[in-house]
Backbone as numpy.savetxt, mean C-alpha at the origin, in Angstrom:
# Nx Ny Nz CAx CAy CAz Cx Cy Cz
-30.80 9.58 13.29 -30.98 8.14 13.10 -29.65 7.46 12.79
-29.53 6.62 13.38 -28.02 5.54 13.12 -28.25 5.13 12.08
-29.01 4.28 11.49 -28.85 3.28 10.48 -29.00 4.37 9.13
-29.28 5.43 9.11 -28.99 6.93 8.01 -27.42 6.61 7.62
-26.67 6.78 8.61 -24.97 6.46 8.25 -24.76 5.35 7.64
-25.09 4.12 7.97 -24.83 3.03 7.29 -25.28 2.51 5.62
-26.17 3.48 5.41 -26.96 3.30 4.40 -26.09 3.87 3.31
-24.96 4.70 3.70 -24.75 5.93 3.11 -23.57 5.05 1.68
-23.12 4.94 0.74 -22.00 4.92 0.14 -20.92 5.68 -0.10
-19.43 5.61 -0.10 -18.48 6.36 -0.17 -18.26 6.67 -1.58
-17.85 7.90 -1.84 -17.55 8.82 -2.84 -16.38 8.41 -3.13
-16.07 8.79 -4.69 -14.92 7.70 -5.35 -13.52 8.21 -4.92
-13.64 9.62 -4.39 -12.07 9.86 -3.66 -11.69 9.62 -2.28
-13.04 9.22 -1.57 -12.32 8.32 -0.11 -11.50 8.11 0.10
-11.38 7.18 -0.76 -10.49 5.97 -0.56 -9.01 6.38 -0.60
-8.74 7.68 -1.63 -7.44 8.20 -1.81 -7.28 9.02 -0.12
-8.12 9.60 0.10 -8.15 10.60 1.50 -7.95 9.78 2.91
-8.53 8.36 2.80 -8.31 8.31 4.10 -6.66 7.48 3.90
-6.41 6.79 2.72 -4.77 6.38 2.84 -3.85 7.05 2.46
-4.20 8.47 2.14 -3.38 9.79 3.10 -3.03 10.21 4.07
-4.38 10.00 5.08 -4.52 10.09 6.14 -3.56 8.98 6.86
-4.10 7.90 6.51 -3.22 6.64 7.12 -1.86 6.69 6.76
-1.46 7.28 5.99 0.22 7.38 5.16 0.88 8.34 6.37
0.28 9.51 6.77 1.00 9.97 7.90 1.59 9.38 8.93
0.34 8.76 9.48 0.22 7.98 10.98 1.01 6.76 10.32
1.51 6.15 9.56 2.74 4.90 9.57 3.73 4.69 8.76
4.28 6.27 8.24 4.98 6.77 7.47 6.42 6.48 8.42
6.68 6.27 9.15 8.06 5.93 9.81 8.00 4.70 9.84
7.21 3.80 10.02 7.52 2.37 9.92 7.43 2.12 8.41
7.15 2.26 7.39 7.08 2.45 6.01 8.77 2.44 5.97
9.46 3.28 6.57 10.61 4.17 6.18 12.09 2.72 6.97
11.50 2.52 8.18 12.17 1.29 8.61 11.78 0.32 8.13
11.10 -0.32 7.23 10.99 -1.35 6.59 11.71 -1.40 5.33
11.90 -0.16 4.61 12.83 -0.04 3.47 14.20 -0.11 3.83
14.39 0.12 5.06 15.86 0.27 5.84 15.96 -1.11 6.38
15.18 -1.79 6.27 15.65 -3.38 6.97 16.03 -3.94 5.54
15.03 -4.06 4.68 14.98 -5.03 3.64 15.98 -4.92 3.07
16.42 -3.26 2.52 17.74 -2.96 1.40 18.79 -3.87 1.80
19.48 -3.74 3.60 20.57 -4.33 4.09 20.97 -5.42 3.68
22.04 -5.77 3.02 22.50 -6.66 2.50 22.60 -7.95 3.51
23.77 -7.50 4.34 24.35 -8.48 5.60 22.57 -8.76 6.41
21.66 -7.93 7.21 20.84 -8.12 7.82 20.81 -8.98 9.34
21.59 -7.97 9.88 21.54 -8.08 11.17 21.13 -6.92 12.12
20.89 -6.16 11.72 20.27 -5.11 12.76 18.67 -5.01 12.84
18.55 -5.04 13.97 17.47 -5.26 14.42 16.14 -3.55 14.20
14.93 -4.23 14.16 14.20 -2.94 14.52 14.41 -1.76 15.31
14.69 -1.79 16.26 15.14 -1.42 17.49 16.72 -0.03 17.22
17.45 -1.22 16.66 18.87 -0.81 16.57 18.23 0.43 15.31
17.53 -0.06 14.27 17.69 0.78 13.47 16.92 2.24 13.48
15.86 1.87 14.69 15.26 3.39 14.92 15.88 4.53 15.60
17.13 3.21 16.74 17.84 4.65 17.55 18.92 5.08 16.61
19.46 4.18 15.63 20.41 4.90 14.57 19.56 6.15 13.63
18.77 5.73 12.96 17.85 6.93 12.29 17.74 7.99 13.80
17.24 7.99 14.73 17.42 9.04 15.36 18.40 9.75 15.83
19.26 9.24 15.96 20.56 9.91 16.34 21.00 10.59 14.85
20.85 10.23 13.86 21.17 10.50 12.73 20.93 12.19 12.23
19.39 11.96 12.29 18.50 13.34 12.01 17.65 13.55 13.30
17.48 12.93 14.35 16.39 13.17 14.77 14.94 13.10 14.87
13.95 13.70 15.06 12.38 13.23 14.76 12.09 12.76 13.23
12.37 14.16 12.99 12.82 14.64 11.35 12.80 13.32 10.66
13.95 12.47 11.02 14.84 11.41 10.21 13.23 10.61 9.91
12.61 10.66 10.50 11.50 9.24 11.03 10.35 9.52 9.56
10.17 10.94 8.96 9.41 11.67 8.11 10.24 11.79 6.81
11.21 11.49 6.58 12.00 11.90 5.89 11.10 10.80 4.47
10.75 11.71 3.49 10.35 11.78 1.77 8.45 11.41 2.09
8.23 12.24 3.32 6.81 12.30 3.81 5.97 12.07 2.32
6.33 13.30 1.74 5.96 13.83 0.60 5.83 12.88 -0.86
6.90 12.03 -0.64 6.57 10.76 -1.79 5.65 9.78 -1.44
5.00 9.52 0.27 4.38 8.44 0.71 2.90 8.81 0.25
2.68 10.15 0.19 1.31 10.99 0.07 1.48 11.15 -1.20
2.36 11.14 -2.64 1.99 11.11 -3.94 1.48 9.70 -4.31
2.28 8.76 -3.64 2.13 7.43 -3.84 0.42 6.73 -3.27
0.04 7.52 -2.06 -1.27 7.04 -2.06 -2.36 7.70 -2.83
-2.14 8.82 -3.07 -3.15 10.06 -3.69 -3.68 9.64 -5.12
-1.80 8.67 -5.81 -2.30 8.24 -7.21 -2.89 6.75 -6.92
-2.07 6.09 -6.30 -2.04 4.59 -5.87 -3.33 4.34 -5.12
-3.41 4.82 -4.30 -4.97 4.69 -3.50 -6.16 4.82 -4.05
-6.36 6.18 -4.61 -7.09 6.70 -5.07 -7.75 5.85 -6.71
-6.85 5.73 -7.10 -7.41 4.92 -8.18 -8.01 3.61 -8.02
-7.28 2.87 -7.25 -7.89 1.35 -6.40 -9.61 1.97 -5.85
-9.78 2.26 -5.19 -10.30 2.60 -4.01 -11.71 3.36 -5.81
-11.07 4.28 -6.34 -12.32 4.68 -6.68 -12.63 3.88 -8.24
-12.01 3.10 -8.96 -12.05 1.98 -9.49 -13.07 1.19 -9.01
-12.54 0.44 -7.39 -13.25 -0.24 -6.72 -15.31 -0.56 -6.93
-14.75 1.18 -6.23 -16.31 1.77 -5.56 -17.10 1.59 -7.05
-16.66 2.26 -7.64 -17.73 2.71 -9.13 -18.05 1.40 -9.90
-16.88 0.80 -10.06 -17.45 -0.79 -10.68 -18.61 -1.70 -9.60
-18.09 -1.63 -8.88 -19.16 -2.19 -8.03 -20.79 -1.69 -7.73
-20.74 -0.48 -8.18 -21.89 0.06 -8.35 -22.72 -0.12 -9.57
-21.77 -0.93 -10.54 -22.54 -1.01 -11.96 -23.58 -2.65 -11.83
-23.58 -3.26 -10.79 -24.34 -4.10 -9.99 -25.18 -3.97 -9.49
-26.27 -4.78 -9.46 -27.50 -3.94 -9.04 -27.44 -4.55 -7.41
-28.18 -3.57 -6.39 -27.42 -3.33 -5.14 -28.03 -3.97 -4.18
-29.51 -4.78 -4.66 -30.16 -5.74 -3.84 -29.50 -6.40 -3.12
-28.99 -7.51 -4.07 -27.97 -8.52 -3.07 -26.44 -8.47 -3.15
-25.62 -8.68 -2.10 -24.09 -8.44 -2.58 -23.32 -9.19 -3.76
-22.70 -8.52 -4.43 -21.86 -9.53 -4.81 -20.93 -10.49 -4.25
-20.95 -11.99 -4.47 -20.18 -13.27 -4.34 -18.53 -12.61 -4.29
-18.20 -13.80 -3.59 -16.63 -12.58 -3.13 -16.04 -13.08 -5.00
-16.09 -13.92 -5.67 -14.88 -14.03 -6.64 -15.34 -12.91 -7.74
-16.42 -12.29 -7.44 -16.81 -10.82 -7.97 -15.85 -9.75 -7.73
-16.03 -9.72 -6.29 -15.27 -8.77 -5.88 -14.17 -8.92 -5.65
-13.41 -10.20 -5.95 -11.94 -10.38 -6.30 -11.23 -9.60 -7.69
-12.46 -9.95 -8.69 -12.00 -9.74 -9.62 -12.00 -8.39 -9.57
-13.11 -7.56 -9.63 -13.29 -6.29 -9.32 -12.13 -5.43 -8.87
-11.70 -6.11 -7.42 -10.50 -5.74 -6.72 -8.98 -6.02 -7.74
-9.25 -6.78 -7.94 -7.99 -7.49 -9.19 -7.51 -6.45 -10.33
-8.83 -5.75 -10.54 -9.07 -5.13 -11.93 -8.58 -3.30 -11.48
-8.90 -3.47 -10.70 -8.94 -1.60 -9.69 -8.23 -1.74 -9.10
-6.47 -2.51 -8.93 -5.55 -2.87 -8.23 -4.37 -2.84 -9.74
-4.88 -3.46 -10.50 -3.77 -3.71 -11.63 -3.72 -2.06 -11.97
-4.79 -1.09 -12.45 -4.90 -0.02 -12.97 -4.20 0.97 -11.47
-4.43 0.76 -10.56 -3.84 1.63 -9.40 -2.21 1.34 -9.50
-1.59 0.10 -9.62 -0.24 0.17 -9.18 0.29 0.56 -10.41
-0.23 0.90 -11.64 0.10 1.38 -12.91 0.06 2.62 -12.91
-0.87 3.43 -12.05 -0.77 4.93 -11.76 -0.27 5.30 -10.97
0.49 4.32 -10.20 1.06 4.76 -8.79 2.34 4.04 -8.78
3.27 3.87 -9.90 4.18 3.18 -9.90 4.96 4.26 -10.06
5.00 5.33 -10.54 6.04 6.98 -10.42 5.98 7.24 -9.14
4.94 7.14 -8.33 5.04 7.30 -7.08 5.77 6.77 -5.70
5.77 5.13 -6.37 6.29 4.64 -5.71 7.67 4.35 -5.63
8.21 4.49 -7.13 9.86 4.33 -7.13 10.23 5.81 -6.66
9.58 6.91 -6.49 10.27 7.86 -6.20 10.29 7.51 -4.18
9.03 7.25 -3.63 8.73 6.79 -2.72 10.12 6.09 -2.00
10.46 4.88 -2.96 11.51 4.08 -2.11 12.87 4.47 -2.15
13.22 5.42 -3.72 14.44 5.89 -3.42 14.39 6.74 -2.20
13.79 7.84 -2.33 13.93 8.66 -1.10 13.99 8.40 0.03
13.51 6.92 0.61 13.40 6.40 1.85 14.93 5.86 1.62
15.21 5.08 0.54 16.91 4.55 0.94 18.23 5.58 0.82
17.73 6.74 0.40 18.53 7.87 0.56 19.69 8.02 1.63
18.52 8.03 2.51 19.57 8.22 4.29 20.80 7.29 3.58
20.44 6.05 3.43 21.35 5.03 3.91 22.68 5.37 2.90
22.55 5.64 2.04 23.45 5.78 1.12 24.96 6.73 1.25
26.41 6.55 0.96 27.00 7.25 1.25 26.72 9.09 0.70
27.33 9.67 1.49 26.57 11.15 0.93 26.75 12.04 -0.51
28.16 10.94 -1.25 28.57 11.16 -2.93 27.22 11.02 -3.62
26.87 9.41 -3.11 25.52 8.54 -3.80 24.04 9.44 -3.78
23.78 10.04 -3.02 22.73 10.37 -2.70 21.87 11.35 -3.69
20.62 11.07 -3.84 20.23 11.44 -5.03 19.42 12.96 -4.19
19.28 13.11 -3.09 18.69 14.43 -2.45 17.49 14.85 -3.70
16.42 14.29 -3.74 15.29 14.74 -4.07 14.59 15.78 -3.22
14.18 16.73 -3.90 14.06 18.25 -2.73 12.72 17.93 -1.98
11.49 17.23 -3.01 10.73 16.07 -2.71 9.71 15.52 -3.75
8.77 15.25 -3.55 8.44 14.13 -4.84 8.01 14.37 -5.74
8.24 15.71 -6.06 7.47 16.41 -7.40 8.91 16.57 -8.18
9.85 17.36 -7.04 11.11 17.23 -7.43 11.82 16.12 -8.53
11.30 14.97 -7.55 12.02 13.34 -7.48 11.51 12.85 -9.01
10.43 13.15 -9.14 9.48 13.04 -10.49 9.98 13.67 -11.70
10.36 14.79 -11.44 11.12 15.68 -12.52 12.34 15.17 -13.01
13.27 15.04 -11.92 14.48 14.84 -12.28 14.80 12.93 -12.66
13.72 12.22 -12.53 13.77 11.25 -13.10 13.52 11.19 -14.59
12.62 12.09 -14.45 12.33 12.49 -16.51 13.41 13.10 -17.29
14.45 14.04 -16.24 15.57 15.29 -16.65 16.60 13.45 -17.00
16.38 13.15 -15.88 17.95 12.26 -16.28 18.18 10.95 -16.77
16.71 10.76 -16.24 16.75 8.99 -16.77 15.91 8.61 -18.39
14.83 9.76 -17.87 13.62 9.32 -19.45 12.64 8.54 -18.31
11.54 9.00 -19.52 10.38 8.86 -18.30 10.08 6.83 -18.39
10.71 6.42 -19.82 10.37 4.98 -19.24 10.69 4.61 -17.85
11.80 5.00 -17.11 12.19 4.92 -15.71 11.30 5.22 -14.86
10.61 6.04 -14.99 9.08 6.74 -13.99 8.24 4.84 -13.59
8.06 4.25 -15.39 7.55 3.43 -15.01 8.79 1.78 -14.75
9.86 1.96 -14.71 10.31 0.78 -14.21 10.02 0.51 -13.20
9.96 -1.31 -13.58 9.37 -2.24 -12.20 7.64 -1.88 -12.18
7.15 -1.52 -13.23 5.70 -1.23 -13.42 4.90 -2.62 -13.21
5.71 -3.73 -13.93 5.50 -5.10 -13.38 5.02 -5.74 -12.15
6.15 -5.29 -12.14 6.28 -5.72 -10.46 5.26 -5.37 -9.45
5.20 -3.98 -9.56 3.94 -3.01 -9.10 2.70 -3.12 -9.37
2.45 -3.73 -10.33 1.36 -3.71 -10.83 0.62 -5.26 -10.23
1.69 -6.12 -10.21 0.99 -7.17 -9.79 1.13 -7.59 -8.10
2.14 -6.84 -7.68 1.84 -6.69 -6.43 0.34 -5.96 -5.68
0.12 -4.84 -6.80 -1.37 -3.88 -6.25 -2.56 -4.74 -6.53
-2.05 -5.49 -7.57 -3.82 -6.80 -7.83 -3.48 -7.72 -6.22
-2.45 -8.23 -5.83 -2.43 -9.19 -4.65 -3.32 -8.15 -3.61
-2.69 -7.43 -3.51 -2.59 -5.95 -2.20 -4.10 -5.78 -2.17
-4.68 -5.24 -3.41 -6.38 -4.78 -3.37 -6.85 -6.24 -3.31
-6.90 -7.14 -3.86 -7.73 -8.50 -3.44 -7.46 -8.55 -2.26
-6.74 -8.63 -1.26 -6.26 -8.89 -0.24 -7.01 -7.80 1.00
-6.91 -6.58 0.35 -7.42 -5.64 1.58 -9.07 -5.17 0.87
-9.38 -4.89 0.06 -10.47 -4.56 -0.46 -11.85 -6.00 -0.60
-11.20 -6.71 -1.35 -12.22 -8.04 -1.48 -12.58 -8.29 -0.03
-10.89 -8.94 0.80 -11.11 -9.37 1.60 -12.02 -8.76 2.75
-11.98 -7.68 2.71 -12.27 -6.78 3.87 -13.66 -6.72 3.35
-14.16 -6.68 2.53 -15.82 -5.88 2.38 -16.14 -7.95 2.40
-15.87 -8.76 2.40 -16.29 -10.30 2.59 -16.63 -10.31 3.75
-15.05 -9.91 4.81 -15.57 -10.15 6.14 -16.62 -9.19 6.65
-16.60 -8.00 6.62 -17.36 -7.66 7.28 -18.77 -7.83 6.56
-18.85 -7.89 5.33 -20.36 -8.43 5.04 -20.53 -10.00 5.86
-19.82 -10.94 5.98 -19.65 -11.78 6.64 -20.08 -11.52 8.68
-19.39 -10.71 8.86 -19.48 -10.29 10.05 -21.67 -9.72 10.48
-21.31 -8.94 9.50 -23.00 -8.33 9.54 -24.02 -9.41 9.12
-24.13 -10.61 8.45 -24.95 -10.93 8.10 -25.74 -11.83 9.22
-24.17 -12.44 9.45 -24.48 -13.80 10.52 -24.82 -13.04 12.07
-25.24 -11.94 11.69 -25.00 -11.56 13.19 -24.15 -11.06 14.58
-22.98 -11.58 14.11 -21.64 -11.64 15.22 -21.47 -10.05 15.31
-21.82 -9.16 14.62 -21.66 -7.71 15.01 -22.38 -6.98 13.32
-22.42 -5.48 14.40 -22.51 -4.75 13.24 -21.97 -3.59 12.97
-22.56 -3.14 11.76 -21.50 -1.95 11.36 -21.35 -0.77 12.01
-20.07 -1.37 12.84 -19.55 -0.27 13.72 -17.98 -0.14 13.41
-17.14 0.27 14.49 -16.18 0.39 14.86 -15.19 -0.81 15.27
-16.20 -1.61 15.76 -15.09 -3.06 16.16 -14.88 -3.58 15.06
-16.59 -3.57 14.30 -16.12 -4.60 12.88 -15.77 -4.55 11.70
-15.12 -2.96 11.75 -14.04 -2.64 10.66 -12.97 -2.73 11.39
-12.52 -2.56 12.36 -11.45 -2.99 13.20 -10.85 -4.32 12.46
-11.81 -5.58 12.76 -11.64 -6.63 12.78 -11.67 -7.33 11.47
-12.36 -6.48 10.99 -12.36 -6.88 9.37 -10.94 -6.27 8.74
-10.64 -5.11 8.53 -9.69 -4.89 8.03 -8.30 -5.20 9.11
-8.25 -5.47 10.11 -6.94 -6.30 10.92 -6.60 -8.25 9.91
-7.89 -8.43 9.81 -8.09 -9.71 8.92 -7.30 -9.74 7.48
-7.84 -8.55 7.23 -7.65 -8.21 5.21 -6.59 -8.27 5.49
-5.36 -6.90 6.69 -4.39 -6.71 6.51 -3.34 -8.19 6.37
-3.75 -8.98 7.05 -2.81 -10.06 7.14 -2.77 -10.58 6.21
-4.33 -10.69 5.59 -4.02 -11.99 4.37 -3.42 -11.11 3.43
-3.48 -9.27 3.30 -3.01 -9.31 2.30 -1.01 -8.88 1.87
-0.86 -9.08 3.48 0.46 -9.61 4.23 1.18 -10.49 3.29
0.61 -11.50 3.58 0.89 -12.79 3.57 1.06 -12.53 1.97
0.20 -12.37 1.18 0.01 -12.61 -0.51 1.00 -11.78 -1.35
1.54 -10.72 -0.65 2.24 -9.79 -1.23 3.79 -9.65 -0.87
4.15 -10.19 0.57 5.48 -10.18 1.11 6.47 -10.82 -0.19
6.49 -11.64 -1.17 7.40 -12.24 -1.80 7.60 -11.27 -3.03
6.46 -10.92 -3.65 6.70 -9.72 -4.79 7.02 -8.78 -4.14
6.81 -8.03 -2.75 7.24 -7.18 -2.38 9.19 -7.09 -2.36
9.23 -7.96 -1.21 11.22 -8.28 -1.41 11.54 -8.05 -2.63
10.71 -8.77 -4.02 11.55 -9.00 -5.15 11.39 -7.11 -5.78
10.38 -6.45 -5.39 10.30 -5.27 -6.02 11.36 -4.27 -4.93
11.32 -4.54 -4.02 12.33 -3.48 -3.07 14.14 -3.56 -3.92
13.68 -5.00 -3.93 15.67 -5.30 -4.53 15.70 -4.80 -5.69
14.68 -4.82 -7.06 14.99 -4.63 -8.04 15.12 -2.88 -7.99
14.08 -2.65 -7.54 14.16 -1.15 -7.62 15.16 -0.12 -6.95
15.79 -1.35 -5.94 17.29 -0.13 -5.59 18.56 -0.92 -5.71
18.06 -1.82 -7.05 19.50 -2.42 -7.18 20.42 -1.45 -8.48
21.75 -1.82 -8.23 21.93 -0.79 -9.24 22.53 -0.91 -11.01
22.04 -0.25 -11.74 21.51 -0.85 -13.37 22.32 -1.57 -13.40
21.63 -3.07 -14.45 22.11 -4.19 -14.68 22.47 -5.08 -13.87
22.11 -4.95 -12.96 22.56 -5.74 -11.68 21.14 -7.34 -11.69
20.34 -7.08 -12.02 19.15 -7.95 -12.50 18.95 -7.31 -13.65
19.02 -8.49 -14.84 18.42 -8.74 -15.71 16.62 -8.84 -16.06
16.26 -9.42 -15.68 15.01 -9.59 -15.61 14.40 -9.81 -13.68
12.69 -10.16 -13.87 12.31 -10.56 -12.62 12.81 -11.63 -11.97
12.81 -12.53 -13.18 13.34 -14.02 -12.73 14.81 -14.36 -12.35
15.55 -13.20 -13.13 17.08 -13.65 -12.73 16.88 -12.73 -11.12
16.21 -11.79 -10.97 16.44 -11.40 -9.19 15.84 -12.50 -8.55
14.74 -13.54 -8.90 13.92 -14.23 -8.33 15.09 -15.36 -7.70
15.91 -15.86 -8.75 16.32 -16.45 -8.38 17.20 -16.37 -7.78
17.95 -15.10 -7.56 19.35 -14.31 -6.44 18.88 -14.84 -4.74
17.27 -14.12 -5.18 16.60 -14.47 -4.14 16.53 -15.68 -4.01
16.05 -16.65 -4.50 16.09 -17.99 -3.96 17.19 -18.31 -3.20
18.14 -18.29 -3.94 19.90 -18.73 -3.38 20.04 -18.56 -1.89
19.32 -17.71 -1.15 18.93 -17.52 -0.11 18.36 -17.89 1.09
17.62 -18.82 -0.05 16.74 -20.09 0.80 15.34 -19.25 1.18
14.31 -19.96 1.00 12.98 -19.68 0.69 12.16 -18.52 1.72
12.61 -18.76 3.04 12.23 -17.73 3.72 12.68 -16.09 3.04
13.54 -16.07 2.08 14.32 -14.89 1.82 13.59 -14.40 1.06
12.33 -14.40 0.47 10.97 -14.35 -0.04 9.72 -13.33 0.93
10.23 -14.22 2.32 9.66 -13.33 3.38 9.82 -12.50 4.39
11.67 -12.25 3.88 11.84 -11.75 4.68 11.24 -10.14 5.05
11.46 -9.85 6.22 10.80 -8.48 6.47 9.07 -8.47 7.02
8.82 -10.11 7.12 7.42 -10.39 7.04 6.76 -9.57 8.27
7.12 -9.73 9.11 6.61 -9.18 10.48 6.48 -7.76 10.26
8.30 -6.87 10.10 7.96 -5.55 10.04 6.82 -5.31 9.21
6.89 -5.90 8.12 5.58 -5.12 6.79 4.15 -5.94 6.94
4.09 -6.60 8.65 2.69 -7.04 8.69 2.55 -5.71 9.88
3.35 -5.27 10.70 3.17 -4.11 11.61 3.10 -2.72 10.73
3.60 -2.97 9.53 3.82 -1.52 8.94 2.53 -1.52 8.51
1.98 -2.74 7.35 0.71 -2.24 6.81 -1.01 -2.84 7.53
-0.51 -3.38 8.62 -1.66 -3.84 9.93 -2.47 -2.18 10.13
-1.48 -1.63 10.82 -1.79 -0.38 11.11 -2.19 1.03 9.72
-1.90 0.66 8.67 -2.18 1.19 7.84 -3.40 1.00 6.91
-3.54 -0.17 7.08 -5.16 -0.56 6.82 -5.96 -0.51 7.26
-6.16 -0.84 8.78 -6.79 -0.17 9.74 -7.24 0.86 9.54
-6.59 1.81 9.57 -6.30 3.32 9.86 -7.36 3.93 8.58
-7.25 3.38 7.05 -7.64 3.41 6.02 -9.13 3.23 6.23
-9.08 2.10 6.39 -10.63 1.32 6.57 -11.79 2.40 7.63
-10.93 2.75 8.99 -11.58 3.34 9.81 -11.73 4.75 9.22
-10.76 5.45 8.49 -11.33 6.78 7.81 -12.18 6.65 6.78
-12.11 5.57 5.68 -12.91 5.59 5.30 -14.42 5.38 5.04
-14.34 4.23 6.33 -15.98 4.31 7.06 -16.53 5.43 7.56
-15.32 6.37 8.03 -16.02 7.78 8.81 -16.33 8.29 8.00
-15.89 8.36 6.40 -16.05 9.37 5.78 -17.30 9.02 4.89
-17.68 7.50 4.86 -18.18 7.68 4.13 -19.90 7.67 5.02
-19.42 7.63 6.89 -20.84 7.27 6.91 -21.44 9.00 7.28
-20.43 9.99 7.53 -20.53 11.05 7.76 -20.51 12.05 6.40
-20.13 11.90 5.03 -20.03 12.52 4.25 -20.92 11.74 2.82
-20.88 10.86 3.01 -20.96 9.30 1.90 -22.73 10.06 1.22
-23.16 9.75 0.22 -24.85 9.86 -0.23 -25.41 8.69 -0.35
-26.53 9.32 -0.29 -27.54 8.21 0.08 -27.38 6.95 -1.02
-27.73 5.70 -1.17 -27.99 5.04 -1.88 -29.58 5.11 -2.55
-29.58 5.22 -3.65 -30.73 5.07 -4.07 -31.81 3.63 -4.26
-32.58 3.41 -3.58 -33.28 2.10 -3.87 -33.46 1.33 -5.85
-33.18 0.47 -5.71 -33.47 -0.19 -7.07 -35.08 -0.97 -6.83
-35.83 -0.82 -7.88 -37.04 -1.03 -7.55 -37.00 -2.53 -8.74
């Protein structure tokens, strides 16, 4: 029976498994987006910078700190995603919840994810700006368990969580953006009719989320890429980088917008579609509320 799958709900580690899954498949554009943004001057193009990374290392170059992208979703994902699921279940399941429910919801299981996934992620971006660095500079993390250690050996683990800020309120934009948004539209999508729960209309639903949550996050994003590989004391606070950034003129907020709507388009996607598989092929039943 078809409508057996649809009925089904996803289990609270989905959500970490399928943006594992998805972390593979767009783990090189992840890696050229950290390589556009760092560039100071910013003139090299997408293009220019993939045949330089390849000539550099090779395939290789394109994978390079694989291993921090998959700590970063395992903690980062996983907590969003099963946050998400479980609060939302403390609702009784008749009718959906109103989206500023599931904003908040998302808001709430987004702040707690980029707080568990903020070791992940500064190890994440050093290792990606590694390449670029002269080869004195280079911090050669062996990989992200490594990267994790020797941030505690040398820095002190408050450093694990610097830019926790930053992170943290970027992951409330990020989960409202892909989580709210995405379970709106496609409850949106299913109700009125225009399709159902299939394949197109998580397609289309999460191609949707990805943008808006594009759009909501590109400016904290820039400001967290700079702070986190700028080097100590170089920003004072958020606001004194905020405003480096301004000096720039306002687009400088967005810049990188395109690459990191192609980087995380395809990564939400990718997310959304494993985790529908998983949950309509693995997921348990819902129990009726009487």
């Amino acid at each position: 029976r078809m409508s057996q799958g649809q009925d089904r709900v996803g289990r609270w580690y989905f959500g970490g498994l399928a943006s594992a899954g998805a972390a593979c498949c767009t783990h090189p554009l992840d890696l050229l987006k950290v390589h556009l943004q760092t560039q100071q001057g910013g003139k090299v193009s997408l293009a220019q910078m993939s045949v330089k990374l390849y000539r550099s290392d090779g395939l290789l170059a394109f994978y390079n700190g694989l291993s921090a992208s998959l700590l970063r979703q395992l903690t980062y994902s996983t907590t969003r995603f099963g946050m998400y699921e479980t609060l939302k279940k403390q609702f009784p399941s008749d009718q959906p919840l109103p989206f500023y429910q599931k904003a908040f919801l998302a808001g709430v299981s987004g702040a707690l994810g980029g707080f568990v996934g903020t070791p992940g992620d500064l190890v994440n971006v050093r290792m990606q700006n590694d390449v670029k660095l002269p080869l004195a500079e280079r911090r050669n993390y062996k990989n992200a368990v490594d990267g994790v250690f020797r941030i505690l050996r040398e820095e002190g683990i408050a450093r694990l969580w610097g830019g926790a800020v930053m992170a943290t309120a970027r992951a409330i934009l990020m989960t409202i953006g892909q989580l709210a948004f995405y379970d709106q539209i496609k409850q949106t999508i299913i109700t009125t009719g225009m399709g159902k729960d299939n394949l197109t209309t998580h397609f289309s639903a999460s191609i949707l989320a990805a943008s808006i949550a594009t759009l909501m996050t590109q400016p904290l994003d820039v400001l967290k890429t700079r702070m986190m590989n700028a080097p100590p004391g170089q920003y004072k606070t958020i606001l004194h980088c905020m405003k480096h950034t301004a000096e720039l003129g306002p687009s400088a907020f967005f810049k990188g917008l395109i690459p990191a709507w192609v980087r995380l388009a395809p990564h939400t996607v990718l997310t959304f579609i494993f985790f529908e598989q998983l949950r309509m092929q693995f997921g348990y039943l819902k129990e009726k509320k009487n």
